[in-house]
C-alpha positions in Angstrom: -14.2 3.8 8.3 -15.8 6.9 6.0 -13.7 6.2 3.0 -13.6 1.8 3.3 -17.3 1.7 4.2 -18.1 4.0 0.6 -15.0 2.3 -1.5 -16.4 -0.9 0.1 -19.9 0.5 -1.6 -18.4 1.6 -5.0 -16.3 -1.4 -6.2 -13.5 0.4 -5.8 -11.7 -1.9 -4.0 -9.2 -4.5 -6.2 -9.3 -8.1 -5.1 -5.5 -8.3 -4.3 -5.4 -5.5 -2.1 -6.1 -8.3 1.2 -4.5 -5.6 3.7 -7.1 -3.6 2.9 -10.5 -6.0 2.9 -12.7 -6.3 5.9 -12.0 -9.7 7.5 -8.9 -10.4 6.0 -5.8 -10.9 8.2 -3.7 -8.8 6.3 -0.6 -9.6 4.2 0.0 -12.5 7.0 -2.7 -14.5 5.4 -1.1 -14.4 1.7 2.4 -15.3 3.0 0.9 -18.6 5.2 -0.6 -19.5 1.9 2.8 -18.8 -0.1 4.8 -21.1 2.2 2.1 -23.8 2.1 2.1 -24.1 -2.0 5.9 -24.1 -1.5 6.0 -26.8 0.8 3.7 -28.5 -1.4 6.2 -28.4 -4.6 8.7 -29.3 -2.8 10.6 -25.8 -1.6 11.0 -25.6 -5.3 9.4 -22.0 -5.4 11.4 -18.8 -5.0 9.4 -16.1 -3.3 10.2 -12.3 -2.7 9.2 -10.7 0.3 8.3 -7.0 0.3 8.0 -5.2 3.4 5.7 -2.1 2.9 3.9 -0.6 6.1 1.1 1.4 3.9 -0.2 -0.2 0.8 -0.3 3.0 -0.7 3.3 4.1 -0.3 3.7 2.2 -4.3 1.5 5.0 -5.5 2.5 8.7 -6.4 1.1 10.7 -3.9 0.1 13.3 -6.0 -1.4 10.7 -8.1 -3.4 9.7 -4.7 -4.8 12.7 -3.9 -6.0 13.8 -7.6 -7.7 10.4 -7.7 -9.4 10.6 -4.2 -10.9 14.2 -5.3 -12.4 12.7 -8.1 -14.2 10.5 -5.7 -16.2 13.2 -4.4 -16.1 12.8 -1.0 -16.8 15.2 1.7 -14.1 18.2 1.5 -12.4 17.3 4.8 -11.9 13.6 3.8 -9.7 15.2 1.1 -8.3 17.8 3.4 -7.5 14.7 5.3 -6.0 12.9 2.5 -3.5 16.1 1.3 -2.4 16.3 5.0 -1.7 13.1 6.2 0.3 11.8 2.6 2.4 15.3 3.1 3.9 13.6 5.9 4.5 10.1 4.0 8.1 9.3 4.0 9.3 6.1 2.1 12.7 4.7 1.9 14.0 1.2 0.3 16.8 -0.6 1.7 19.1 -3.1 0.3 21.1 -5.5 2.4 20.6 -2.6 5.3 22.3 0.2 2.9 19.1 3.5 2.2 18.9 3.1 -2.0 16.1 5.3 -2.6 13.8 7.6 -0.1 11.3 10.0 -1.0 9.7 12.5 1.9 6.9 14.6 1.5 6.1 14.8 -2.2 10.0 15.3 -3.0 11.8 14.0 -6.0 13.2 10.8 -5.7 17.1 10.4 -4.2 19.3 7.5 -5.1 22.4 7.0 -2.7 
């Protein structure tokens, strides 16, 4: 609540990031709204479906954490930050075959 309630204070907060905005049902919300302008043209809409449990597993983490410092914040919110994204692991999947995964600030591995 620390870190929303002073991005919330800030700006820092991007408009499309719903998952992330007080009052805002999540990702759910978007999708409901996808399928109802499909419906609307006639199924004639082809939409992609990402399935990402932490907004921030797109960004580097190391990218993360350099920007989050710059926020100056109290020293244990970053002490936080460093310790909790060092356990991160992320891992795409195509028609259930592991493509990528990246664990704990490690280079990218392709399979």
């Amino acid at each position: 609540m620390v870190i929303l309630n002073e991005v919330e204070r800030r700006g820092l907060l991007s408009e499309n990031q719903l998952g992330t905005v007080r009052r805002v049902q999540d990702a759910k919300e978007q999708v409901f709204i996808n399928l109802a302008i499909n419906k609307h043209n006639m199924d004639n809409l082809n939409p992609s479906w990402i399935n990402v449990k932490k907004a921030f597993n797109s960004v580097d983490q190391n990218y993360l954490i350099e920007f989050i410092s710059k926020l100056n914040l109290s020293t244990w919110v970053n002490d936080f930050i460093h310790t909790i994204t060092s356990h991160w692991k992320l891992s795409i999947r195509s028609n259930g075959k592991e493509i990528l995964e990246k664990k704990n600030h490690e280079r990218n591995t392709t399979r």
